[in-house]
C-alpha positions as CSV (number, residue, x, y, z in Angstrom):
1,X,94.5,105.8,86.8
2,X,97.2,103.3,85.2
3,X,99.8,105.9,87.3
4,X,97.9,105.4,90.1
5,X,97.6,101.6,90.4
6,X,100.8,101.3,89.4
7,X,102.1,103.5,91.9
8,X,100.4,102.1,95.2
9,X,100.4,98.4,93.8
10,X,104.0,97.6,94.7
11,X,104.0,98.5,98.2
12,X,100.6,96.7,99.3
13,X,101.7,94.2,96.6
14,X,104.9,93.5,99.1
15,X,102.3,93.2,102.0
16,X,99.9,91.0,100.9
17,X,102.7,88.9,99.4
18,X,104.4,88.7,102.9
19,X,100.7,87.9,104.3
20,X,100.3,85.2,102.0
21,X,103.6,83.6,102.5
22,X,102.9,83.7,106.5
23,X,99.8,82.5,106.0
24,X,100.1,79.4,103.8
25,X,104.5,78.6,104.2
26,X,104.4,77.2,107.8
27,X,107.6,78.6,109.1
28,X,108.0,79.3,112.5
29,X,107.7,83.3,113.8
30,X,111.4,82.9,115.2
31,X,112.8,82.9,111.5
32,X,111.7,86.7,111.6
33,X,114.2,87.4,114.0
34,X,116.8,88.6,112.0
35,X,115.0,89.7,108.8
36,X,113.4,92.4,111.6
37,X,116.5,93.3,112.8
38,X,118.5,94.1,110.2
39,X,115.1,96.5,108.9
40,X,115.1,98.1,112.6
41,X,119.2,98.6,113.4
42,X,120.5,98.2,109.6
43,X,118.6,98.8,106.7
44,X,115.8,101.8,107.9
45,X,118.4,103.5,109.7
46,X,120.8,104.0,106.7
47,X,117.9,105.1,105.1
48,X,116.9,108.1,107.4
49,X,120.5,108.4,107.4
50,X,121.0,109.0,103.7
51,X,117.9,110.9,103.4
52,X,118.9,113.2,105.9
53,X,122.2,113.9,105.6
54,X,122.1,114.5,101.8
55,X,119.4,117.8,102.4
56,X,120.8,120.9,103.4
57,X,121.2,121.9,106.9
58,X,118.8,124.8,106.7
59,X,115.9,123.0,105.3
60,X,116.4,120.6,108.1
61,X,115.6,123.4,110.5
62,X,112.0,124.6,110.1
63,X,110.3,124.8,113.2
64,X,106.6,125.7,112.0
65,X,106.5,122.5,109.8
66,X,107.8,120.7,113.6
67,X,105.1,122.1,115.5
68,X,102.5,121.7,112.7
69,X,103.3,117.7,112.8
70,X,103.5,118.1,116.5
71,X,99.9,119.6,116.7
72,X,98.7,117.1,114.2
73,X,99.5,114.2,116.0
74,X,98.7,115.6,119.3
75,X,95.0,116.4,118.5
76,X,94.5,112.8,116.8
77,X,96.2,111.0,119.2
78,X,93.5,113.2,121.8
79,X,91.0,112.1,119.8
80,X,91.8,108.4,119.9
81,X,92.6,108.8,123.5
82,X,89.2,110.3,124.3
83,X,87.3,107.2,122.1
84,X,89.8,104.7,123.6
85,X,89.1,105.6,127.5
86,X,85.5,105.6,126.7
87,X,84.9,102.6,125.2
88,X,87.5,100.4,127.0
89,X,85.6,101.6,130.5
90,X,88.5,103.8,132.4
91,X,91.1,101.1,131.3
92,X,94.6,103.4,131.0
93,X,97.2,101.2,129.6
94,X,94.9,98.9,127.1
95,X,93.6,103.0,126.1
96,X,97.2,104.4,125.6
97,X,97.5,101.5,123.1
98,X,94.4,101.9,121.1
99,X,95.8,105.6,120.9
100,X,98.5,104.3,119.1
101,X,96.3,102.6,116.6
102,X,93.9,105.5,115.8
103,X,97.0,108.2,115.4
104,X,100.3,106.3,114.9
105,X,100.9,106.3,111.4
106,X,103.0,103.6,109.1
107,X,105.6,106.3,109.0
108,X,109.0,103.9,109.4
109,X,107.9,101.3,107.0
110,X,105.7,102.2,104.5
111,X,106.3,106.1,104.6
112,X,109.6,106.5,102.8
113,X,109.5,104.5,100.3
114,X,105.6,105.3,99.3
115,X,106.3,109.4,99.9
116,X,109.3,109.1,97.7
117,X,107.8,107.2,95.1
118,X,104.6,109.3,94.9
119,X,106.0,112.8,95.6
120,X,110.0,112.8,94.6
121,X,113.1,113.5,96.4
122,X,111.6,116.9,97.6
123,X,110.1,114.7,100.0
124,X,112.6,113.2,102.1
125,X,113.1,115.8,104.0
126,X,109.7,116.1,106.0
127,X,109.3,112.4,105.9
128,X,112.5,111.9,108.3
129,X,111.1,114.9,110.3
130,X,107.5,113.4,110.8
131,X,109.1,110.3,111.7
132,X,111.0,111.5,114.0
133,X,108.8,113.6,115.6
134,X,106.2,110.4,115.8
135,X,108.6,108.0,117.0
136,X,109.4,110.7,120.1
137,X,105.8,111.1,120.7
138,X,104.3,107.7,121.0
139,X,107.7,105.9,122.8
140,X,107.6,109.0,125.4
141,X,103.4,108.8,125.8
142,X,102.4,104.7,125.8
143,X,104.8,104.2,128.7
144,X,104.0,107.0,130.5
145,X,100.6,106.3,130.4
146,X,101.4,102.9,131.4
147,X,103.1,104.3,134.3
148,X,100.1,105.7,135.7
149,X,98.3,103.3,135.9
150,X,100.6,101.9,138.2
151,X,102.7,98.3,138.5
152,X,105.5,99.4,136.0
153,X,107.6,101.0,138.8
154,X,107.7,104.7,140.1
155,X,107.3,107.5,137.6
156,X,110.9,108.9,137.8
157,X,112.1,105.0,136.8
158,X,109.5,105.3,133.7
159,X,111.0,108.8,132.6
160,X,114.1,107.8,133.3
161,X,113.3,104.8,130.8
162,X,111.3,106.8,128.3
163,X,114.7,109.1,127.4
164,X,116.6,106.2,127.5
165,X,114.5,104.2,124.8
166,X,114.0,108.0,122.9
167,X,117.9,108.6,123.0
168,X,118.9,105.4,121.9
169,X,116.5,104.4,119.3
170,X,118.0,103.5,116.0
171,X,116.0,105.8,114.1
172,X,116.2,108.5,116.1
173,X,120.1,108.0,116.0
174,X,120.6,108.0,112.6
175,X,118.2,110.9,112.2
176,X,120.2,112.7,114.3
177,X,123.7,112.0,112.8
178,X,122.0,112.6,109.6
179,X,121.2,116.3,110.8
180,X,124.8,116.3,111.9
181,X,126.1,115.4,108.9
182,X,124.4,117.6,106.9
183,X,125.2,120.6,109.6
184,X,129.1,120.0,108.9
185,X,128.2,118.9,105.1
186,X,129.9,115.6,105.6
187,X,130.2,113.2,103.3
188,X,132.0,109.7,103.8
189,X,134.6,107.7,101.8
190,X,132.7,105.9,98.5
191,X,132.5,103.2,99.7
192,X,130.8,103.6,102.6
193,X,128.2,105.4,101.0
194,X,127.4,102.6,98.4
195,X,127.1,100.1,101.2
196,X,124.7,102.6,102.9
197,X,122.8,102.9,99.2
198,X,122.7,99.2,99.4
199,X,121.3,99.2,102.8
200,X,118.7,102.5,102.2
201,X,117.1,100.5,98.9
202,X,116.5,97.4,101.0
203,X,114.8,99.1,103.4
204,X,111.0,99.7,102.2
205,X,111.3,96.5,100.8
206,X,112.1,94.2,103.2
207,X,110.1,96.2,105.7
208,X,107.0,95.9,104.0
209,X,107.2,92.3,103.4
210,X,108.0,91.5,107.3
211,X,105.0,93.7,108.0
212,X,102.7,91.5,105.6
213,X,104.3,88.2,107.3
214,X,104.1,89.5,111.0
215,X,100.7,90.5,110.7
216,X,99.7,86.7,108.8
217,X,101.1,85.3,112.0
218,X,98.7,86.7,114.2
219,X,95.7,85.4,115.1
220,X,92.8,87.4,114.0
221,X,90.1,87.1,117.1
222,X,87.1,89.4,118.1
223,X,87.1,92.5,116.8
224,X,86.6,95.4,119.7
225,X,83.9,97.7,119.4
226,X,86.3,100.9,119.6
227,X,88.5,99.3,116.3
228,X,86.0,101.0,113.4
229,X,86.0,105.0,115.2
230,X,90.1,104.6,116.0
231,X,90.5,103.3,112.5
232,X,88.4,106.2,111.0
233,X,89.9,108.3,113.1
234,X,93.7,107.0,111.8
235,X,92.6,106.5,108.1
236,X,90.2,109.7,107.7
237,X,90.4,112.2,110.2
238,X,94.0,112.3,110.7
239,X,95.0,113.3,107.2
240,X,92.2,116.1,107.2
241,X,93.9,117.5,110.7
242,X,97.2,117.0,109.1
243,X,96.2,119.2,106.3
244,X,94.5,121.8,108.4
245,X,97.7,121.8,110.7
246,X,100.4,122.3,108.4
247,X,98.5,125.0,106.0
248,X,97.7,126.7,108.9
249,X,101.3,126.8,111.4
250,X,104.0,125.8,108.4
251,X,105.1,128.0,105.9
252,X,106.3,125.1,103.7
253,X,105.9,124.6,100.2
254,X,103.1,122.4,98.5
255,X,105.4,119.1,98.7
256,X,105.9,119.3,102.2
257,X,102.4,119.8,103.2
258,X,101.5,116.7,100.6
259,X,104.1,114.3,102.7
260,X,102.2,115.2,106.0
261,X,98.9,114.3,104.6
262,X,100.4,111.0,102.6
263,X,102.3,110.3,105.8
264,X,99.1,111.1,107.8
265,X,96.8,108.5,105.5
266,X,99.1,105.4,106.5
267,X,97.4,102.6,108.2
268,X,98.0,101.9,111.6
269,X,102.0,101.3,112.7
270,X,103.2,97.8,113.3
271,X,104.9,99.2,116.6
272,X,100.8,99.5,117.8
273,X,101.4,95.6,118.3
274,X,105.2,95.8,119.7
275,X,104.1,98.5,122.1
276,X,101.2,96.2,123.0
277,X,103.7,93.2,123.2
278,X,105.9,94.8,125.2
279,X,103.4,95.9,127.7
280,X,101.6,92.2,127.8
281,X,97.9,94.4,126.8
282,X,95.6,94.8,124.0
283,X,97.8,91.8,121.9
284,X,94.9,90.5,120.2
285,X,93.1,93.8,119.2
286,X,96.3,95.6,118.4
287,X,97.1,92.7,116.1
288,X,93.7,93.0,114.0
289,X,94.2,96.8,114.1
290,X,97.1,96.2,112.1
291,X,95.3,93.8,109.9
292,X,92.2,95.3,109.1
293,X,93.5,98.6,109.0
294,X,96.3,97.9,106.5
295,X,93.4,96.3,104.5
296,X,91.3,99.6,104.6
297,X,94.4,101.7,103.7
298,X,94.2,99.9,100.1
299,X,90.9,102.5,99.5
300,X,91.9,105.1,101.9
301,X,95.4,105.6,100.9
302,X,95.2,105.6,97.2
303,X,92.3,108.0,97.6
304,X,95.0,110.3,98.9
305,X,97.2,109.2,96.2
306,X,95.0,110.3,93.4
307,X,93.8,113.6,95.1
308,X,97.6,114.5,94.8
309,X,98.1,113.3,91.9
310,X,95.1,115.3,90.6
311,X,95.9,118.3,92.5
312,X,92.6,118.7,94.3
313,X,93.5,119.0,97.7
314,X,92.6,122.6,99.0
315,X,96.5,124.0,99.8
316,X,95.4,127.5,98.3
317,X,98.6,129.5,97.6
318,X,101.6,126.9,98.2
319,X,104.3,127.3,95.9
C-alpha cells in the first residue's frame, strides 16, 4: 500500500499544490501564459517525441490496439453524448462539450508521466498512440458538432478547420515525426537529444502543476445535473469499456492493455474547458468538471492503480 501512495501521491500532490497556490497567491491568470505554452508547443511535445521515436518502428504499427482505443473512445464518448443531449434538452454544442467531459481522458498531462511511472517504459508506446488517437477524435468531433448546430460558418469551412487544427497540432506533430524517426531509426546529434531529455522530464511536471493552478482559478458555480452520470461515465465506465475493447480487438501484451485502462481511469481533460472556451459554451460546468472530477480521480484512479499493481484485473491469457 506504501507502493501505492507513494506512487499516485506525486502527481495529485503537483495538482493540489498548483490548486492551492492559485487559490491563496493572488496572481493574475495572464502569468500562465507562458508556463502553458512552453507545456503545449515545448516541453509535452519533446516528450511524445522522445517516447516515440526511441520504440521500434514495428511496434509503432499495430492496428488492432488503434482500433481497440478507437472503439473505446467512440462508445464512451456515445454514451456521454446520449446523457449529455438528454439532460441539456436538445442543446448540440453545450452536449458536444459535456461529451468531452464524460470520455476525454487526462491523456496529455497526467497520462505519461503517471503510465510510466506505474507501468515502465513498456508503456510509452500505447500511451503516445492513445493520445494521439484522442486528441484526433475529440478536435475533429466538438467542432463538428458545433458546426451543426449552425452560426460557426458552413460545414466545408468547419472541416476545412478541423484538418487544419488536427494537422497542425503540436502533439500530433511531434507524434508524427516521432513515428518518422523511428521508421528511418534516426537519431540526432547529443546534444540535441539532452536538450529534448531536459525538455521530456519537465513535461508531467509542469503540466500537472498548471493544471492544479488553472482549475484554482475558476470559479466553481452550480453544479449541472448531467455532471455525476458524465463523471461516472469518464471515471468508471470508460476504463471497464477500455478493458473490454482492447482484450477483445488487440492482440497486445498485458502492459499495453494496462495503459489503456490506466489511461482510460484519468479524470476529465483540461482541454474539456479550452474546447468550452473556445466555443464561448458550457464555461462554468466544464470548469467544475475539471475540478470535481480531478478530485474523484484521487479514489477512482488509484483503485486502478492497485488492481494492477495486484494483478486482479481479468486480462486472462496476456503475456
Amino acid at each position: 500500500m506504501s507502493d501505492l501512495i507513494g506512487l499516485a501521491f506525486p502527481f495529485f500532490g503537483l495538482i493540489f499544490l498548483g490548486y492551492g497556490c492559485g487559490r491563496f497567491v493572488r496572481l493574475p491568470e495572464e502569468g500562465l501564459a507562458w508556463l502553458s505554452f512552453f507545456i503545449i508547443y515545448l516541453a509535452l511535445p519533446a516528450l511524445f517525441y522522445r517516447i516515440v521515436a526511441e520504440t521500434p518502428f514495428q511496434e509503432l504499427v499495430n492496428p488492432g490496439f488503434i482500433l481497440a482505443v478507437v472503439i473505446s473512445t467512440s462508445f464512451t464518448a456515445a454514451l456521454a453524448f446520449g446523457v449529455s443531449l438528454r439532460l441539456r434538452r436538445g442543446n448540440l454544442a453545450e452536449s458536444a462539450i459535456a461529451t468531452t467531459v464524460g470520455a476525454y481522458a487526462n491523456v496529455g498531462y497526467m497520462g505519461p508521466g503517471l503510465t510510466l511511472a506505474a507501468l515502465g517504459q513498456e508503456a510509452a508506446t500505447p500511451a503516445a498512440l492513445i493520445f494521439a488517437c484522442d486528441s484526433m477524435f475529440f478536435f475533429t468531433l466538438v467542432p463538428l458538432l458545433v458546426a451543426v448546430r449552425g452560426g460557426q460558418g458552413s460545414l466545408g469551412t468547419t472541416l476545412l478547420l478541423v484538418v487544419k487544427r488536427v494537422l497542425t497540432h503540436p502533439f500530433n506533430i511531434a507524434t508524427l515525426l516521432g513515428v518518422l524517426a523511428a521508421w528511418a531509426e534516426f537519431r540526432a546529434p547529443g546534444a540535441v537529444e539532452r536538450m529534448l531529455d531536459f525538455l521530456k522530464n519537465a513535461a508531467a511536471p509542469c503540466a500537472l502543476f498548471t493544471l492544479g493552478v488553472t482549475v484554482a482559478l475558476r470559479p466553481l458555480g452550480k453544479v449541472p445535473t448531467e455532471l455525476f452520470p458524465l463523471l461516472a461515465i469518464k471515471l468508471v465506465a470508460h476504463p471497464v469499456i477500455a478493458l473490454i475493447s482492447l482484450t477483445t480487438f488487440a492482440s497486445v501484451s498485458r502492459s499495453w492493455v494496462e495503459t489503456g485502462v490506466l489511461m482510460a481511469s484519468l479524470p476529465p481533460a483540461l482541454n474539456c474547458f479550452v474546447l468550452a472556451r473556445q466555443y464561448n459554451v458550457y464555461l462554468e460546468q466544464a470548469s467544475a468538471a475539471v475540478l470535481l472530477g480531478t478530485l474523484a480521480s484521487v479514489a477512482t484512479v488509484t483503485g486502478v492503480l492497485y488492481l494492477l499493481q495486484q494483478h486482479l484485473l481479468p486480462l486472462g491469457g496476456l503475456w
